[in-house]
N, C-alpha and C positions, 0 to 999 in steps of 0.2 A: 147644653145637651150633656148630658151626664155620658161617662166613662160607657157605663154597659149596654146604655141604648145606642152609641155608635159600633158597639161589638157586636149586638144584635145581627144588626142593618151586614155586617160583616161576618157572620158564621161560618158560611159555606169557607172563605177561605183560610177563615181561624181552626176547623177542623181539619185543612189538608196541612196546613201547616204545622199543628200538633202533629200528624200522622208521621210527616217527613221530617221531619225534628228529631221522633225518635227514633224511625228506620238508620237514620245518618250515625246519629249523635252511638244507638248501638255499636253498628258496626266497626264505629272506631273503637269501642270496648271488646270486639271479639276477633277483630284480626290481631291481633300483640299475642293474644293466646294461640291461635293456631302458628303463627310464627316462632313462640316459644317452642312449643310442642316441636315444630321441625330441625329446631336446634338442636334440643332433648334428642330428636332421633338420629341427628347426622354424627351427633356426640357418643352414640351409641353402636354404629354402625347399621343401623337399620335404615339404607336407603330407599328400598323401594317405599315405604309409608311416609319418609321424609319428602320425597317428589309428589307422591299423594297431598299431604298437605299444603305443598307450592301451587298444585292448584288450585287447592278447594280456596286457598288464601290472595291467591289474582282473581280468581271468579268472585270473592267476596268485594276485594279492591276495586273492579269493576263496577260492582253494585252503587257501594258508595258513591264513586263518581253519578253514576246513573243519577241518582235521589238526590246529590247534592245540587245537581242541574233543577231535577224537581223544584226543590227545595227554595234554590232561588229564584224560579221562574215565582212562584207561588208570594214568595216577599214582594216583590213588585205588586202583583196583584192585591194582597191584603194592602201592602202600603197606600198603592193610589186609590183605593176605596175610604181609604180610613182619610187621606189627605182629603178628598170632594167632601166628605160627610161633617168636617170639622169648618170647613172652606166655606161651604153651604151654611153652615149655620153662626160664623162669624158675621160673613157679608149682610145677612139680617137685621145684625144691629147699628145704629149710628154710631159712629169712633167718638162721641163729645168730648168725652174725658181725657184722650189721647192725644199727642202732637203727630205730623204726618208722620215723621221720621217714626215714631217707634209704631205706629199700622202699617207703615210700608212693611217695617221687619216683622209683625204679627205674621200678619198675611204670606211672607216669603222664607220668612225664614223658623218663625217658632213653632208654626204648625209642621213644618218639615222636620222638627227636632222630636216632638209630641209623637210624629207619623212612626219615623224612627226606632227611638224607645219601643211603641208598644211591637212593632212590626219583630224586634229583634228581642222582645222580652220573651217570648214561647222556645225558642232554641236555646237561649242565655239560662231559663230556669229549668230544663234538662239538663246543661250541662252542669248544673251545681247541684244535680240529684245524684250525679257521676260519682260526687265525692263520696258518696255514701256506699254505691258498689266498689272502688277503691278501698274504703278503709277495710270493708268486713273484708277482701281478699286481702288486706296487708295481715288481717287477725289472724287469720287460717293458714298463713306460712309464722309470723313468728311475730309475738307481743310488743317485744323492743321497736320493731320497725314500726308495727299498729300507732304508739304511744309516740314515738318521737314524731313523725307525719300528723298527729291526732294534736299535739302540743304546740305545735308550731304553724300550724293553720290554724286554732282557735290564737293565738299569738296573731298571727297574720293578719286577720280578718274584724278582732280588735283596733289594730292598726288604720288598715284601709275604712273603717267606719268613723275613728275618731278626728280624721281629717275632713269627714263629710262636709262636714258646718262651714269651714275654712275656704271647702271649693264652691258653696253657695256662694257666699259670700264675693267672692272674686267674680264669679263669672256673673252676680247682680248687676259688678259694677260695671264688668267688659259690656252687658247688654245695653246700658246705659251710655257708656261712649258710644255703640256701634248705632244711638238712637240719634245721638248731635251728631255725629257721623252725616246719616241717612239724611238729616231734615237738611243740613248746610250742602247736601248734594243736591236738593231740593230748591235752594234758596242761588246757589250759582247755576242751575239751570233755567231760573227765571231772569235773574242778570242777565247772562249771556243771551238770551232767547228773545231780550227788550235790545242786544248789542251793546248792552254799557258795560264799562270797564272795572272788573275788579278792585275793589279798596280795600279788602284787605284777606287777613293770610288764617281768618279763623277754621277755614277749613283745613287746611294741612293741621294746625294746631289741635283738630278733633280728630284728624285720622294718627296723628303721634300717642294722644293718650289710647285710640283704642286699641293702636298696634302691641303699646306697652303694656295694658291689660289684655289683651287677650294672650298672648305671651306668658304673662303672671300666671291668667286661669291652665294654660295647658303644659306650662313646665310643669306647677304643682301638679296636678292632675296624674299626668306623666312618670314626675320622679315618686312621688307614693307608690305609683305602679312598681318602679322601676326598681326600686328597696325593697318592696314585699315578695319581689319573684327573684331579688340576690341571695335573701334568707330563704327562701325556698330551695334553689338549687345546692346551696349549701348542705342544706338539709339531705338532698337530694344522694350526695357524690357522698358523701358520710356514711349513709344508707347503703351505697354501692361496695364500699370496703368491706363494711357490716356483712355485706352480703355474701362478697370475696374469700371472705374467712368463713362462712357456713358453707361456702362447696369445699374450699379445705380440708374442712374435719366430716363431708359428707353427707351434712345434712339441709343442703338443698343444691339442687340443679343447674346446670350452666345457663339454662332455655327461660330459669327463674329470675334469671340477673336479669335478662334483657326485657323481661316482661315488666318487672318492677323500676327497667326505665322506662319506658314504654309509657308506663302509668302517670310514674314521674312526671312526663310530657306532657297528660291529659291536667293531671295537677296544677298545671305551672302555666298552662294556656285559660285553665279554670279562671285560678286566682287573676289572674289579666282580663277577661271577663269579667271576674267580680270589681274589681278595677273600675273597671269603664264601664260596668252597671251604677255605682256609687255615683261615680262624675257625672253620668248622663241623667240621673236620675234627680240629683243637687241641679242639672241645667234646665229639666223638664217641670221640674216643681217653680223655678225661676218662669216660666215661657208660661204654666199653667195661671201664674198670677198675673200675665200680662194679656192673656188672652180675656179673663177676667173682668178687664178695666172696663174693656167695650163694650159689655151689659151694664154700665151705670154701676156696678157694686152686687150686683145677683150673678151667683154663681153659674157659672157655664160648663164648668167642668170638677170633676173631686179628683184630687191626688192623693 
């Protein structure tokens, strides 16, 4: 079953979730400016419009919670629609080509990975549209910030892609222990269920190597993360100085500083996202070629 005919089958709730993705993922773009703004005003003495905006910006904060509840009620729902529709059309075919061990993990754990991914790709590629209303606001206060932020996320994003292959790779082979894994849990369940006595210790021995790969796949995974949001911040508190010495000389605002952290924030939570879209996406394209197997070599799904 191809990609877009289980989207189909799922519209209704891939529309509410676009809908609530972007009311959300907004409003985190719009309250940091009404908060700026109130700083601006208290910095100025103009309290009564600074207390104005403490509301309008708890009734905003409000909202968000509101839709973010939405929001997640609605993932559940996309999710387990899209988990039955994949479910349904795996259990169709004979496993022949497969060992139990790695259809137990189709069945339990790859479709949940698949489910996952697409369930979390509609929120995930709003907020890497964010980056795009971030830059032009960093343009319209000042070039050097635009350019340094612009140079060091295409830097970044280089980064996190050219590790891609590396985290395929690793988490190929985590699937693959966590496949002798599964079947030797398999194979001591029939022992034990005839009452005969254990001979030997190949199962600890398959749960050591998957421990030690899976370990592999998510430190890497991890520490790429973890190096590409250190140069970020870096970038970040640079920025901040940069910024310290343009209300100095006048030429930008107190209310400007916190908002250009603020942003900083949405950057920095972005790029972790972009992050864990990469790794998830390296694990989804792995899960897609093993759901695969079970139609005999005819495709069941496109990545």
């Amino acid at each position: 079953m191809f990609l877009f005919d289980v989207l189909k089958k799922c519209k209704k709730e891939l529309i509410f979730k676009i809908i609530t993705s972007i009311i959300i993922q907004g409003l985190l773009l719009i309250i940091p400016v009404y908060w700026s703004n109130t700083i601006n005003h208290v910095t100025n003495g103009i309290y009564d419009k600074a207390i104005n905006l403490t509301i309008i910006t708890l009734t905003l904060t409000l909202l968000y919670y509101f839709w973010s509840y939405a929001n997640q009620k609605t993932w559940y729902t996309f999710y387990n629609k899209l988990y039955l529709e994949y479910t349904n059309n795996i259990i169709k075919y004979s496993p022949s080509d497969v060992s139990i061990g790695q259809y137990t993990n189709i069945i339990n754990n790859d479709i949940d990975i698949i489910g996952t991914f697409l369930g979390n790709l509609v929120t995930r590629i709003i907020q890497i549209i964010e980056f795009l209303v971030i830059y032009f606001y960093f343009l319209s206060i000042d070039k050097y910030i635009f350019f340094a932020t612009l140079i060091t996320s295409i830097i970044m994003i280089v980064l996190i892609f050219y590790f891609g292959n590396k985290i395929e790779v690793v988490n190929k082979t985590r699937k693959d222990n966590l496949d002798i894994k599964t079947m030797n849990i398999h194979n001591i369940y029939d022992i034990l269920k005839k009452n005969n006595k254990l001979e030997d210790d190949s199962f600890i021995k398959s749960t050591i190597k998957f421990l030690k790969s899976n370990a592999k796949f998510n430190v890497l995974a991890m520490g790429i993360i973890y190096i590409v949001l250190s140069f970020i911040e870096l970038c970040r508190y640079c920025i901040i100085v940069y910024s310290i010495y343009l209300v100095s000389i006048g030429n930008m605002e107190i209310g400007t500083i916190l908002l250009i952290y603020s942003y900083y924030a949405k950057i920095i939570t972005n790029f972790e996202v972009l992050g864990t879209i990469n790794a998830e996406y390296q694990s989804v394209k792995v899960s897609i070629n093993r759901l695969n197997k079970i139609k005999s070599g005819e495709t069941i799904l496109e990545c």
